[in-house]
N, C-alpha and C positions, 0 to 999 in steps of 0.2 A: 558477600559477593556471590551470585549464583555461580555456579560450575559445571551449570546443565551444557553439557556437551553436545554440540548439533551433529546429527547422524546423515549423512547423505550418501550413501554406498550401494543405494536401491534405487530403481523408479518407483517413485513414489508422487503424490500430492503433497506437498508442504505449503501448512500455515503459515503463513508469518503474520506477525506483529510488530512494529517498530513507532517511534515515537520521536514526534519535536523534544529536543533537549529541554530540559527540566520541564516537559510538559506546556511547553507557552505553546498558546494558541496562534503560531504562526501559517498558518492553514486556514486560517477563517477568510480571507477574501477567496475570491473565484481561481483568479489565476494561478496562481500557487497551486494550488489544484488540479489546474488544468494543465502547468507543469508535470507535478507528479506524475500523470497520466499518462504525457506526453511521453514520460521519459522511460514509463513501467513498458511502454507498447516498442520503443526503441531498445530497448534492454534483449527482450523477449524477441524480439524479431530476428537482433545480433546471433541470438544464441539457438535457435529456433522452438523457443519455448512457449505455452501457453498458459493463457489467464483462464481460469476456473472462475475465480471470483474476486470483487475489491470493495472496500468500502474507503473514504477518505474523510478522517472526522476532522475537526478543527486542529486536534494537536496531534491526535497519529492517526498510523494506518497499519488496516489487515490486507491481506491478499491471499489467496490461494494458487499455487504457483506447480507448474508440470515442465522437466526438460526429458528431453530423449536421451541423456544418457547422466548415470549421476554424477556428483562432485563439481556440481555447475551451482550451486545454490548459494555459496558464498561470495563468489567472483560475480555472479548477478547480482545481490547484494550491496555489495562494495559499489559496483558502478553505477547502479543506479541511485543510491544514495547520494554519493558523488557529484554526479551529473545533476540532478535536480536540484540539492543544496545551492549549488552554485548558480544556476540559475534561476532560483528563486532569487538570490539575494544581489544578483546583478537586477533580474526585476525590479524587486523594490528600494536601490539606488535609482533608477532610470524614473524610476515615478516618484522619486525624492519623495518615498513613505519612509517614516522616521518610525520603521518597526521593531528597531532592534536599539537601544538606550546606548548611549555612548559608552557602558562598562562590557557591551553584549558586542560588540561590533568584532570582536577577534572571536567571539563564543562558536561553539559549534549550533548546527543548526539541526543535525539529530542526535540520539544519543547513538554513543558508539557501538550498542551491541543490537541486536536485535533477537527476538524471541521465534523458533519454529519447530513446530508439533509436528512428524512424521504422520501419514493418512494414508492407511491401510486398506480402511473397508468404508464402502457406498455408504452405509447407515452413520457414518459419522462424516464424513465428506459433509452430505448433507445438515448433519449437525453443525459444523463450521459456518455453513454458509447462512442459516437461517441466525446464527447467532450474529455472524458479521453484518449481515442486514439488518438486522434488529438494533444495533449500535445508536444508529441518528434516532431513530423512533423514545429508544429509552432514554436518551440523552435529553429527549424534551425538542428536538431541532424539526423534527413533523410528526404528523399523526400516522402516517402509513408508511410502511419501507417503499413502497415505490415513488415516495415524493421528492426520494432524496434524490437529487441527480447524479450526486456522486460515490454511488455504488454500481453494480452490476444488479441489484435487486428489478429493476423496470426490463434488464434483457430474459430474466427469470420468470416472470409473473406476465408480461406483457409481448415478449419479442423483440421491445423496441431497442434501437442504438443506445451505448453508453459510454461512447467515446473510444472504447477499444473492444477488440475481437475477441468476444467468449468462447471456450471451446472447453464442451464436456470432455472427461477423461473418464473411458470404461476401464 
């Protein structure tokens, strides 16, 4: 069991990583997605925090996440995990998608911990972010990070919308 201790006692940048429980690719249609999104930008606005960056692959997600004052990264977390699960999987009852096997149906829908790297300094900031972008490209899912829609990569390289509000952190 890891025992990496999450540190939030700074303003800082935090990584995060988290993931569909065992991995399933419950993320692979649109809306779930657009769930996530939805719910990362309602999170963030509660608390008045910002998105640095995100990518959303099939079975998890990164983000890069900034709040005004620390100790706010786990209760963000929590709710946002929360709230999305749950509506995800009211979604796909309502579109009577049989995505989850009748042994999975009480399952959770991420797993319960998630993983976040502290971010110090600009030169690894930006190290996150090219690595997070880079995720669908390696994955085989397109040829360019800006093709994927569901990253922050096209508001980086291009300016354009990505469903939610980027904002550099100096």
């Amino acid at each position: 069991m890891n025992s990496r201790r999450i540190i939030d006692d700074q303003l800082y940048t935090h990584f995060v990583t988290f993931a569909c429980d065992r991995r399933r690719k419950l993320l692979s249609l649109d809306q779930p997605k657009r769930i996530v999104l939805g719910t990362l930008s309602q999170e963030l606005r509660r608390i008045n925090g910002k998105c640095v960056g995100f990518v959303i692959m099939p079975d998890h997600v990164h983000v890069l996440v900034w709040f005004p004052e620390p100790g706010r990264l786990s209760g963000f977390m929590h709710e946002w995990k929360r709230s999305s699960s749950r509506s995800i999987r009211e979604w796909y009852c309502q579109k009577k998608l049989h995505y989850f096997d009748d042994a999975d149906i009480g399952d959770r829908f991420w797993t319960p911990r998630y993983h976040a790297f502290e971010i110090y300094e600009q030169e690894k900031l930006e190290e996150k972010l090219v690595y997070m972008h880079m995720n669908p490209v390696r994955a085989g899912l397109v040829s360019r990070a800006i093709d994927w829609p569901w990253s922050s990569a096209r508001w980086y390289e291009l300016r354009k919308p990505v469903g939610i509000p980027i904002q550099w952190v100096e």
